[in-house]
Each structure stands twice: as C-alpha cells, then as structure tokens.
C-alpha positions as CSV (number, residue, x, y, z in Angstrom):
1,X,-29.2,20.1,51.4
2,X,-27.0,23.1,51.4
3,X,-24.4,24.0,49.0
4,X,-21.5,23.6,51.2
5,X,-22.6,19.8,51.2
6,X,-23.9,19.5,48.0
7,X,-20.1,20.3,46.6
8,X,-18.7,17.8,49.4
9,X,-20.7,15.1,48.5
10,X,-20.8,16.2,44.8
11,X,-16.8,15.7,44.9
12,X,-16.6,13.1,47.0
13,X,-18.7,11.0,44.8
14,X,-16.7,11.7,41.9
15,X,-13.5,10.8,43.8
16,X,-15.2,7.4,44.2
17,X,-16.7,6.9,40.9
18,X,-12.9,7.9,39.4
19,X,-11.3,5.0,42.0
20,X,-13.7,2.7,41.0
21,X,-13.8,2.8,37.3
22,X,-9.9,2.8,37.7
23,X,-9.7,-0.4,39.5
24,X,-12.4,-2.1,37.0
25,X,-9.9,-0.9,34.4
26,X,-6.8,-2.6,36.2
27,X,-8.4,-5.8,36.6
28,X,-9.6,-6.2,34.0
29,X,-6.1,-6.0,32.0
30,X,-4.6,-7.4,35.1
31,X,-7.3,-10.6,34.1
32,X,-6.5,-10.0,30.2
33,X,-2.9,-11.6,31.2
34,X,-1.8,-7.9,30.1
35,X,1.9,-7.3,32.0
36,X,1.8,-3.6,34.1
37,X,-0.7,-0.9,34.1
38,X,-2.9,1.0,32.3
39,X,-3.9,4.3,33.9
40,X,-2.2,4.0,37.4
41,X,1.8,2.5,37.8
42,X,0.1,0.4,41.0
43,X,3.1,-1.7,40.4
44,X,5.6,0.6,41.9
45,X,3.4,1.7,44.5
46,X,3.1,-1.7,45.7
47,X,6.7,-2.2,45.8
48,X,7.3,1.2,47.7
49,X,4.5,0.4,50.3
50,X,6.1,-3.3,50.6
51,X,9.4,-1.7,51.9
52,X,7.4,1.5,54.1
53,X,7.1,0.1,58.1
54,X,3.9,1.3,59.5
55,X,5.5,3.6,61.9
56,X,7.2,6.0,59.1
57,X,6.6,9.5,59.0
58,X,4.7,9.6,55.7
59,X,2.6,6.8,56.5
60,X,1.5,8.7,59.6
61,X,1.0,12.1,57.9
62,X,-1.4,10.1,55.5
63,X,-3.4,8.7,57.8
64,X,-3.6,12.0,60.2
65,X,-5.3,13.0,56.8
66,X,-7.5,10.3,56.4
67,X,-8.4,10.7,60.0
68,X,-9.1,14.8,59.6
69,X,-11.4,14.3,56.5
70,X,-13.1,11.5,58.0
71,X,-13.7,13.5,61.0
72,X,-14.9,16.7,58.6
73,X,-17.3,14.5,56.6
74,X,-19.1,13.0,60.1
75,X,-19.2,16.6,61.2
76,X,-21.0,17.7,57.9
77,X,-23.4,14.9,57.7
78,X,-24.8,15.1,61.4
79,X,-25.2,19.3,61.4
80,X,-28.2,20.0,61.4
81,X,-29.4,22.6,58.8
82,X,-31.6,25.1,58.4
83,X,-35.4,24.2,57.9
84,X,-36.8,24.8,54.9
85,X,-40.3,25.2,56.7
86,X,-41.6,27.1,59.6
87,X,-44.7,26.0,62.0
88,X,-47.5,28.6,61.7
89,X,-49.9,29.1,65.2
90,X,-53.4,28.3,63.2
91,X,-55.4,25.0,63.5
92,X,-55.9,22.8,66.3
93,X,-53.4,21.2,68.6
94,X,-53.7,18.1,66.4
95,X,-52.7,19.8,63.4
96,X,-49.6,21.5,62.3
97,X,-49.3,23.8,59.8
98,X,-46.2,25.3,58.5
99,X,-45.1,27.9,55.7
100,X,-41.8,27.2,53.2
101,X,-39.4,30.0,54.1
102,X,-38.7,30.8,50.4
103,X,-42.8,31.9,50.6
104,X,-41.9,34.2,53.6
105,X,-39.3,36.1,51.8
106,X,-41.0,36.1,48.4
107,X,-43.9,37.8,50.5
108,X,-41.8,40.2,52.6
109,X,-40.0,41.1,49.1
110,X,-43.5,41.9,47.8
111,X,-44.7,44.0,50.4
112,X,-41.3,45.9,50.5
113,X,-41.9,46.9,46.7
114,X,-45.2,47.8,47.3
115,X,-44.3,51.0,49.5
116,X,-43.6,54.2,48.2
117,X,-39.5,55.2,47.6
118,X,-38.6,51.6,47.5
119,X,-36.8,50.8,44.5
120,X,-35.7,47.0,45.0
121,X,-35.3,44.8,48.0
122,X,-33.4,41.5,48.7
123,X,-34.3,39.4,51.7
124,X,-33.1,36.3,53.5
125,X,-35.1,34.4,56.0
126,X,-32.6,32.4,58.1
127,X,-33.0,30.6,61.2
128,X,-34.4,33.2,63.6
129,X,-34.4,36.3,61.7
130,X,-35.7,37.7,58.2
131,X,-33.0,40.1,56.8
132,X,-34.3,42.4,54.6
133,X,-32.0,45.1,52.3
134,X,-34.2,48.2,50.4
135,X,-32.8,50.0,48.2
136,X,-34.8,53.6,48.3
137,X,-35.7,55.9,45.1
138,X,-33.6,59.3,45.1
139,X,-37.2,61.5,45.1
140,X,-39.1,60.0,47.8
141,X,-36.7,58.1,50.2
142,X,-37.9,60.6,52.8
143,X,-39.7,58.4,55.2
144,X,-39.5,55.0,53.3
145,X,-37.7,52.9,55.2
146,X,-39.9,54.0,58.4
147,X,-42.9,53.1,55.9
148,X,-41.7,49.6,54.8
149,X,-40.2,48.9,58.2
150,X,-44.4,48.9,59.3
151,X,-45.5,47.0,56.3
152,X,-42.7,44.4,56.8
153,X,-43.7,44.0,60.7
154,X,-47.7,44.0,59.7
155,X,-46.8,41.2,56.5
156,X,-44.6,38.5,59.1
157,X,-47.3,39.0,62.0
158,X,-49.8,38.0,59.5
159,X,-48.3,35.1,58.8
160,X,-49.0,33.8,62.7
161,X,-45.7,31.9,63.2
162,X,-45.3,30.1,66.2
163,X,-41.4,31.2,67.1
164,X,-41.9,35.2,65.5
165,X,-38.7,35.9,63.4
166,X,-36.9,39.1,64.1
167,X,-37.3,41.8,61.2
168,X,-34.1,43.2,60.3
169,X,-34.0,46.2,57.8
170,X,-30.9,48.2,56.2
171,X,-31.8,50.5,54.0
172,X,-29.3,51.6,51.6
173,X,-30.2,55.6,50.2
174,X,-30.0,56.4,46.6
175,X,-26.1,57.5,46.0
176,X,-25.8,61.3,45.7
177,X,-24.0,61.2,42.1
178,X,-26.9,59.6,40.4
179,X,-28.8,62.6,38.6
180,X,-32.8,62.8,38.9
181,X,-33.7,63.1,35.4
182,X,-33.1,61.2,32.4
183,X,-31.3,63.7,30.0
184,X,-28.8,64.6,32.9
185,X,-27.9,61.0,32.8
186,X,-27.5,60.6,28.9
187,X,-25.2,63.6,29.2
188,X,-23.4,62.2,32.2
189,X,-22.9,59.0,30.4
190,X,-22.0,60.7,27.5
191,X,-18.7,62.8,29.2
C-alpha cells in the first residue's frame, strides 16, 4: 500500500473509530435515563436539522462534500499501484519468476559504490525506469559517471527482466568549495 493511502485510510479509520465510540458513549447515558449529552450537544443539532428543508443551501454544500470525498476514496482504492515485484525471463513458460524491486535498487546501489569516484548513490526503481543519483568524489570524478553508467547497464541486464527498465543517471559533481585535504577543511571550518 502506498503512503498516500496508508494516511487516508489511517485517518479515515480514526474518524470512524472517534464516531463510534461517541455514539456508544451517547447511548449509553441516553439508556442511563441521563437528561442531554455528554461529549457531543446532538440535542441542538437535532432540533436545527428538524427545521433545515432538504433543499437549503447548507444542506447541499454538505452533501456536494460527502459526494467529492466519496468519489476521492473510490478513486484511491481502485488505482492501481506500483508492483512491488517484477517478472524475470528465466525458467520455463510454466514458471514465473520474479525479483522484489527493493532487491533491484539495493543491487544497482551496490554496483554504483563499487566504481571508482563514486561517493554515494540513491536510486528508485519505479514503474518503467530505475533512477539512479551518484554523487562523484572531488579526485577522481573524471570519467565516473561514464564508468558506473556501464556497470549499472551490465548489473539490470543481468537481472534478465522480461519488460527491461530504462537506466536513468544524474550525476551530481563534487561542489568546487569543498577543499581536497583534511587540514584545509579543519581550517575552513575553523574561520
């Protein structure tokens, strides 16, 4: 489940629990022969909505709303989201096989770190694409990202997938006020 749902139906479950444990509180001291409320004045809102026709402009507003974030809720629980696996081209026609995208990007990551003048890497497998950020060391970016660019292609061809994701690199050079020794950056850290 993503996030964006998670929170929606996080939320939306509390809004329900609230409700309900608010109407078991009402009854209950509505049952107790206790006279008003307890945590919501239903009272008055009873009496309002009594004299409210249907047609009013408040009443419509409110359901316009009701309407709009019934509509958004259907919407969210029928998209489809990403998979969290992807079919690999190995086996027989029988069987399928298929690899976690998480284990995709944890391998791309590796194989990024591995080359020379790579400092870190972040990367993202999403639906048809594998984004991949390096962030190059200041004495031997020369050539890296052409480097990791070829151990990135050679790493998601080995995995064999049936619909090949698109390798997508930005590499982001080491900033030119960064100093190349340590002592340089003591004493720039220091001023």
């Amino acid at each position: 489940m993503r996030v964006g749902r998670r929170i929606v139906a996080g939320l939306l479950a509390a809004l329900i629990v609230a409700a309900g444990v608010i109407t078991v509180i009402e009854i209950v001291a509505a049952a107790g022969g206790g006279r008003g409320y307890v945590v919501v004045d239903w009272p008055a809102w009873a009496d309002d909505l009594a004299d409210t026709a249907w047609s009013s402009g408040p009443v419509r507003l409110a359901a316009g709303v009701c309407i709009l974030v019934g509509l958004l809720l259907i919407w969210l629980g029928a998209r489809r989201g990403t998979p969290s696996r992807l079919a690999v081209r190995r086996g027989c026609a029988q069987t399928i096989v298929f690899v976690e995208r998480r284990g995709v990007a944890r391998a791309l990551r590796s194989a990024a770190l591995t080359v020379d003048g790579v400092r870190a890497a972040r990367v993202r497998v999403r639906d048809r694409t594998a984004d991949v950020r390096l962030r190059l060391r200041q004495r031997v970016a020369g050539g890296a990202r052409e480097r990791a660019g070829a151990v990135l292609a050679s790493t998601l061809v080995s995995f064999e997938l049936a619909e090949p994701l698109e390798l997508r690199i930005q590499a982001t050079p080491p900033a030119a006020d960064r100093t190349v020794n340590g002592a340089d950056r003591a004493a720039g850290g220091a001023a």
